[in-house]
C-alpha positions as CSV (number, residue, x, y, z in Angstrom):
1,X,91.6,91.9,114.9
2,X,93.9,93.3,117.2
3,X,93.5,92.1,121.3
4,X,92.6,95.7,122.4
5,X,89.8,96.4,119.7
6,X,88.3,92.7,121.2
7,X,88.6,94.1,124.4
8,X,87.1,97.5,123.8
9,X,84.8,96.7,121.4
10,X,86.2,98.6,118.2
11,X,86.1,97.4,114.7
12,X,82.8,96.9,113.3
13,X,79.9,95.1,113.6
14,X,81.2,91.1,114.3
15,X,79.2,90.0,117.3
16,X,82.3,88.2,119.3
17,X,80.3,87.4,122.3
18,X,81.8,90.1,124.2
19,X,79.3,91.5,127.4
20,X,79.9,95.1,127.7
21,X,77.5,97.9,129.7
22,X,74.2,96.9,131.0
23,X,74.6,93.2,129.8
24,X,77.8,92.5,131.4
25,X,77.4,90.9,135.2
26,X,78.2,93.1,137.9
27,X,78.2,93.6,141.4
28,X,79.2,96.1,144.1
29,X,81.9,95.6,146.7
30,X,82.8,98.0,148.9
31,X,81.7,101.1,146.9
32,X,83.1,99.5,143.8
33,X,81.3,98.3,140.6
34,X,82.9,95.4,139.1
35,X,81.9,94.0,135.6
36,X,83.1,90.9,134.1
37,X,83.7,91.0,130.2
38,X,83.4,88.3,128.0
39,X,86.7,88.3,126.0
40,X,86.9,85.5,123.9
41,X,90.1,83.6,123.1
42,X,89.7,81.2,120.6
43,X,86.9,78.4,122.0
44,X,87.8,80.2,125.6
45,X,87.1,83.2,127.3
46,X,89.8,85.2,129.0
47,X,89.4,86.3,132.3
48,X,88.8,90.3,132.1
49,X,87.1,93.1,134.3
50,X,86.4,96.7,134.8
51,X,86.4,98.3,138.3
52,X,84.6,101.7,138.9
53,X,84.0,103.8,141.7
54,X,82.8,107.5,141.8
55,X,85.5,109.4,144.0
56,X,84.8,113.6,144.5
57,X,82.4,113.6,141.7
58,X,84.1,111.9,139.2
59,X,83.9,108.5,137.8
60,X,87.1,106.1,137.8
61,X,87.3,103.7,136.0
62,X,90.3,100.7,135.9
63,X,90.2,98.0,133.5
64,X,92.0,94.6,133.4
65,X,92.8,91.8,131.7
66,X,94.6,88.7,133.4
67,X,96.3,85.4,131.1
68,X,93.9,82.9,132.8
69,X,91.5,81.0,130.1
70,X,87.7,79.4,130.7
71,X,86.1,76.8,129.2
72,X,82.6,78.6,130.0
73,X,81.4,82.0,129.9
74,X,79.7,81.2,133.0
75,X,83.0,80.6,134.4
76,X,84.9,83.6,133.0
77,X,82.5,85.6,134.7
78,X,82.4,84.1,137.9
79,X,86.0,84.0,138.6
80,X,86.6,87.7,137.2
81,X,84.4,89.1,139.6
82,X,86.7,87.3,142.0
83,X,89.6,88.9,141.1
84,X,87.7,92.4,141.2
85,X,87.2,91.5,144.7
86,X,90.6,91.0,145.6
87,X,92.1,93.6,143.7
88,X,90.2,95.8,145.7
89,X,91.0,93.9,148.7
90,X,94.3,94.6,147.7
91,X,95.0,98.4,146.3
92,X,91.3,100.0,147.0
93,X,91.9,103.4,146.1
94,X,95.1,103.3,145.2
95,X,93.7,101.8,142.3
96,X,93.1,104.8,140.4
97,X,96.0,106.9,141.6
């Protein structure tokens, strides 16, 4: 299976651990959802994120994906909500221009 249709949750039914929607963890930061996924890379999980924010009415939505690998799923998550953080820190915004 192809890395996007891990990512995004496309093709079929195989349950690869991936936390999407209302099971994912999330948090707000300065008007800014962030959710970690779960995207599994072998026996590790690879660090990977959505950002959202509601600007004039609409929601935006910006989704990535960084190279860096944990051992634990508790991990994963922790440190991409981390890099949410500072990618807002960084581009607020911006982000969705």
């Amino acid at each position: 299976m192809s890395f996007w249709k891990k990512l995004f949750g496309a093709g079929g039914g195989d349950d690869s651990g991936v936390a999407t929607g209302t099971n994912a963890p999330q948090e707000v930061y300065k008007g800014f959802t962030i959710r970690a996924t779960l995207l599994p890379a072998g026996s590790e999980f690879q660090l990977a994120g959505t950002i959202e924010k509601e600007i004039d009415g609409a929601l935006k939505r910006h989704d990535f994906v960084r190279a860096d690998r944990f051992g634990s799923k508790e991990d994963a998550q922790t440190y991409t909500l981390a890099k949410g953080r500072q990618i807002v820190d960084e581009q607020g915004d911006r982000l969705f221009g």
